[in-house]
N, C-alpha and C positions, 0 to 999 in steps of 0.2 A: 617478331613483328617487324614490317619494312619500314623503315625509317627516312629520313633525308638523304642518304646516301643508298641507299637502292632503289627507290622512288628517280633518282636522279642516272642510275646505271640503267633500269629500265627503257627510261627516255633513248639513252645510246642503243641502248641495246635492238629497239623499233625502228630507229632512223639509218641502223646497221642491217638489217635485214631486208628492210621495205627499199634501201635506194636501188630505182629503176626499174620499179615493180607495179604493175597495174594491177589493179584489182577493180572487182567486178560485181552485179549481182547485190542482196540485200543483205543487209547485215544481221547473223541471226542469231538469237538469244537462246539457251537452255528454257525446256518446260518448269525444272526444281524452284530455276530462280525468281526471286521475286520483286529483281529491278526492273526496271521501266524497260519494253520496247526501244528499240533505237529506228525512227520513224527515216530510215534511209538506203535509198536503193540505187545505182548508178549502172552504166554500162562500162564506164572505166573510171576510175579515181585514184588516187594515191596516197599516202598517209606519214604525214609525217608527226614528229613528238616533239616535246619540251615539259620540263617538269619544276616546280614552284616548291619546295620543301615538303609536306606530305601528300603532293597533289600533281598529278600527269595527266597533261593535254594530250591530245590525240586529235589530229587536223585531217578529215576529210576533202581532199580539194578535187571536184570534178577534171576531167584534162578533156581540152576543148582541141575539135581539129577544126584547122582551117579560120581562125576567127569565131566560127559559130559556136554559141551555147551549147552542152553537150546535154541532152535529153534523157531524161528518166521514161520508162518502162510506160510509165502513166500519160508522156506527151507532155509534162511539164518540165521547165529546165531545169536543172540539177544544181542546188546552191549548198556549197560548202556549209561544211558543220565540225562545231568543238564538240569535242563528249570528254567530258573532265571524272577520271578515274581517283578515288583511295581505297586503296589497298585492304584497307582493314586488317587483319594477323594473318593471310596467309595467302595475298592477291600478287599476282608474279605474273610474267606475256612470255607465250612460249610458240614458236615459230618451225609448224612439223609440216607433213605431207596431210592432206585430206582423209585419208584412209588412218592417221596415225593421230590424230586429235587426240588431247587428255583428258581421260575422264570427269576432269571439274573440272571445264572449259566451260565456263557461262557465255562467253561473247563474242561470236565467229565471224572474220572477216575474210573472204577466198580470195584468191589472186584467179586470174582472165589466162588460165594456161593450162595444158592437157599435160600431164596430172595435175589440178589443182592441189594448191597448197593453203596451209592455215594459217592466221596472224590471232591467237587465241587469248582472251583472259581466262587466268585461273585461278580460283580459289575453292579452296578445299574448305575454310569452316564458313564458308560463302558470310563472312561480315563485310566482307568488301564494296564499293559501289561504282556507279558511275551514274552521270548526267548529260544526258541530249541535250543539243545547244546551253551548253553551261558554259560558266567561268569561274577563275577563281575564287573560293570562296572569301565573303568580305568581314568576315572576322577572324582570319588570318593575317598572324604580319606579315612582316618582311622576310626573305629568305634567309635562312642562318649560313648558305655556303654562296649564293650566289647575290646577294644583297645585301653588302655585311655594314656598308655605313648606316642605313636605313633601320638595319637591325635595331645597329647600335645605341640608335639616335631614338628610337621606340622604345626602347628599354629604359633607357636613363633617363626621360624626360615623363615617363609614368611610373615612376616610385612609388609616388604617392598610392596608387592604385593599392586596394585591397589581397589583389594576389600576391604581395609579393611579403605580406602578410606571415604566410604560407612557410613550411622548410623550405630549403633551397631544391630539394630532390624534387619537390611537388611543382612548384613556380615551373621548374625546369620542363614538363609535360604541357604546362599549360600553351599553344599554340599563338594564341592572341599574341604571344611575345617571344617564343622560341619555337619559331615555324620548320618542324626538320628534326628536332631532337626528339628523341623516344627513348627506352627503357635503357638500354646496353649503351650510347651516346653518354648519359646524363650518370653514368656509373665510371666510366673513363674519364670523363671532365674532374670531375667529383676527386677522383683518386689522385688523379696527377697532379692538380692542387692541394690535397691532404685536407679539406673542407669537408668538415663533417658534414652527410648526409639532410642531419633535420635540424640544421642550422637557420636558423632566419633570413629569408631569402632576401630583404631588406638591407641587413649587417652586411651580409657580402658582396652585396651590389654598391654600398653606401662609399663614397671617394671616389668610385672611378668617374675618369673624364670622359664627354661626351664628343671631343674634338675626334677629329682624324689621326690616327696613328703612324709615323713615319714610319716605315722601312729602317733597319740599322743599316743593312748594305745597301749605299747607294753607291751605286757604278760612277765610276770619273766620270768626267765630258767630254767632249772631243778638244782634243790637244790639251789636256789633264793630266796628268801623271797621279799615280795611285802611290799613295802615303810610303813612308817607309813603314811605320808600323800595323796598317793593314795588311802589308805583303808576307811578314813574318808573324801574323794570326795567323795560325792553324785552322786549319775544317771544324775541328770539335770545338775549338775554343770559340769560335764564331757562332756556333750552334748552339752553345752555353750561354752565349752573351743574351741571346734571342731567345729562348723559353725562361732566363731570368726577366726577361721585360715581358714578356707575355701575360695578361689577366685575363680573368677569368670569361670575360667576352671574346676575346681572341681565341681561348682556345675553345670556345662555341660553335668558331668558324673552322681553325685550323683543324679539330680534332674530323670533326666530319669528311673534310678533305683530303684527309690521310687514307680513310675507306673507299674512296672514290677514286685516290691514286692506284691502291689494289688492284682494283680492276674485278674481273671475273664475276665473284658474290653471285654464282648461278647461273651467269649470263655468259661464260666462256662454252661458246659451241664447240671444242675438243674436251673441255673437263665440267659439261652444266653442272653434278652434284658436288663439286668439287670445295669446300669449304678450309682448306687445310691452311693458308696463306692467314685467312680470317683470323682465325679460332691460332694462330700465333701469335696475331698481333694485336690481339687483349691480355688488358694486364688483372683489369679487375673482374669483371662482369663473367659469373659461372665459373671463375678461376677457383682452383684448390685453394685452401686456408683462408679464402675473403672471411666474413661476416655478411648475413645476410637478413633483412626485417621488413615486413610488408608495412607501406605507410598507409597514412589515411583513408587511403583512395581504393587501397588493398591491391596497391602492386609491387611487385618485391624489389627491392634497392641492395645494392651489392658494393660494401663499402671493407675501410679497414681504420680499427682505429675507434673513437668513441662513436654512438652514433650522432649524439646532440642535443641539446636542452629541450628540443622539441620532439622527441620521437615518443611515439604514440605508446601505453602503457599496455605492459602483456595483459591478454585477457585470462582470467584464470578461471577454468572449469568449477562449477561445484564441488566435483568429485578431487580435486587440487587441495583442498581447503585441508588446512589441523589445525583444526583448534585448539588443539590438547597440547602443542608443542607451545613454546614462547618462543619469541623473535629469534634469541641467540642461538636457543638448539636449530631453531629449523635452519637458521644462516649456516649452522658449525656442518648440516647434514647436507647443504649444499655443496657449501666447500669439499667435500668427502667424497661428495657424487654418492648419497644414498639418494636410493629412491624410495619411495613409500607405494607397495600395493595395494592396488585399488580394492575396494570391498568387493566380497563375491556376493552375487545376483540375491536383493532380497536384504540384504544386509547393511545395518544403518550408521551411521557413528556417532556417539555421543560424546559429550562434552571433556570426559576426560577420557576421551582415547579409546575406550572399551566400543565392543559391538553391540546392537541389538539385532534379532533379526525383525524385521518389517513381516506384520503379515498381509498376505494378500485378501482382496476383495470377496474368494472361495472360499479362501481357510477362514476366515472370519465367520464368513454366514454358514458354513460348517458347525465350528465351534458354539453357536448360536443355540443351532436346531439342536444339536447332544444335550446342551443345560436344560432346552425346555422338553425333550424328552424325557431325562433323568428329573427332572422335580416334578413331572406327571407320574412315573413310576414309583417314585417316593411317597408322594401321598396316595397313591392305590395303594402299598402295602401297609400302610399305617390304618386304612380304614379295615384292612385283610384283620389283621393282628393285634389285639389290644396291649398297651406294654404291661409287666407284670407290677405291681403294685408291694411297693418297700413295705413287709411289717412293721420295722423299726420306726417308718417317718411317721413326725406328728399328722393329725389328721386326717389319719386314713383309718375305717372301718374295718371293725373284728370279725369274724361271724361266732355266733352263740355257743353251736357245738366247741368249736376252738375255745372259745373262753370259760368252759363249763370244764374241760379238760384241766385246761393251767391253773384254775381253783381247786381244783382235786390233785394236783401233783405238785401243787403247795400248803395244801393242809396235810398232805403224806408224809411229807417234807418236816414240816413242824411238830 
């Protein structure tokens, strides 16, 4: 996602390309998208940028000959216009031939020259935006790289404020106060001060001063002489003295200016895809062996180290759950790196550990209709077949001949 330092390379990047260039014609929008119209059309204009932490200006300025107003198509005169651009996760300006336009170009500006050429917005998962005669927005601070006392002086003078509330990871997204910082920013800050992640953003804000910051090197005067002991300070050791005095507002400011010293971040026209200078100079953020945990807000934080009294608790699945184990074995099975598999499809767990299977809603009303078949079957053969009747039990009926028989084969008998 663009952050305070691409947002602000971008700026260069426009004021690089567009000097000397007329442009022409109305300014035209993709069908897909579903920003606003840009209500502007000139016979020449020119375009210059400037960018405010997550936010790029774009200056329309008619170019007048001769004194006179320079006239729009319509016969009215042509009056300059801001269109204030964010990025949203994948908004970038890309400056091609007319014929070579990129495919997610939502926002086309032509230049006044045969081959025409393009001054294009692009975003691909189109969250990006922009605003016709707009301004900066007014619940944004101060600039984290290019208005670092005002920051500073916003920050420390609203503590009290509820966000800060907040872990320090979260605070750090929130704009109102860190106008410029985004995800990869707030993971570098984070690290190079060893500040846990979901630290209370309060605690580590709490002591610092709100005054202005000296400079350690201050340069002599004129007709000065420079220390003996500054002379025989080393480069590193000067550079040591200086990130030991640095807190954590400073390096708010200084960290983002390092991205920006880089350069390129897409915008070098010999190496645009070129990211290799970047992706060296992180130390934390998608580095091998960090720790990584989505916070509140469910965006992932890339830290090392614990992550903080405030970090959000893992959510555990149903399916996660033993009940059957107690605390100690299930810790000793962590430790060990068992895993436990998951029950197969249909199958239930009970309480001590054992399976049952679950039936389903079929098998059940199956099993239904066989019982009341079988006990219809059952009493049709009962009414089929009489049972046979015990001689032996008491009160059951002799018949005559039978008992005129066993009186004659016991007087035989005697």
């Amino acid at each position: 996602m663009p952050e305070g330092p691409e947002l602000h390379l971008a700026s260069l990047f426009v004021n690089r390309v567009c000097a000397g260039l007329v442009f022409s014609g109305p300014v035209e929008k993709s069908e897909v998208s579903k920003n606003s119209e840009v209500p502007f059309t000139c016979d020449a204009y020119c375009i210059t940028a400037t960018s405010r932490g997550k936010e790029v200006r774009l200056t329309l300025t008619p170019i007048k000959e001769e004194g006179e107003p320079q006239a729009s198509p319509g016969g009215k005169a042509c009056q300059p216009m801001d269109i204030v651009f964010r990025f949203g996760m994948s908004g970038f300006f890309r400056f091609t031939a007319g014929s070579e336009i990129p495919k997610h170009a939502h926002l086309r500006f032509y230049t006044n020259e045969t081959p025409r050429r393009a001054l294009s917005f692009v975003d691909v998962r189109r969250f990006g935006s922009w605003e016709p005669n707009g301004d900066w927005q007014t619940n944004r601070g101060p600039c984290i790289m290019f208005e670092y006392q005002s920051f500073r002086a916003n920050v420390l003078s609203n503590l009290s404020d509820r966000a800060f509330d907040k872990p320090i990871c979260e605070a750090m997204l929130n704009q109102k106060y860190f106008n410029g910082i985004g995800n990869y920013l707030r993971a570098e800050i984070l690290y190079r001060l060893k500040i846990p992640p979901f630290m209370k953003a309060r605690t580590v804000l709490d002591g610092l001063l709100p005054k202005k910051r000296e400079l350690l090197e201050v340069k002599p005067g004129q007709g000065q002489c420079q220390s003996h002991q500054d002379s025989e300070m080393s480069l590193s050791q000067k550079i040591k003295v200086q990130m030991d005095s640095q807190d954590f507002l400073d390096l708010c400011h200084s960290v983002p200016m390092e991205v920006i010293n880089l350069g390129g971040k897409g915008y070098d026209p010999e190496k645009p895809d070129d990211y290799s200078m970047f992706q060296a100079w992180m130390q934390c953020y998608c580095v091998l062996g960090m720790k990584s945990l989505r916070d509140h807000n469910g965006r992932t934080i890339w830290f090392q180290g614990e992550p903080g009294p405030l970090a959000p608790k893992v959510s555990k699945s149903p399916k996660a759950k033993r009940k059957g184990k107690s605390r100690r074995e299930d810790k000793t099975d962590k430790q060990q790196g068992v895993k436990e598999e998951p029950p197969a499809k249909g199958i239930k767990k009970e309480k001590g550990g054992a399976q049952k299977r679950v039936k389903s809603h079929i098998e059940s009303k199956k099993m239904r209709e066989n019982e009341r078949k079988g006990s219809r079957s059952s009493e049709g053969r009962k009414k089929k077949s009489k049972p046979e009747k015990d001689e032996d039990a008491p009160g059951t009926a002799v018949p005559r001949r039978q008992l005129r028989r066993s009186t004659r084969t016991k007087s035989k008998d005697n």
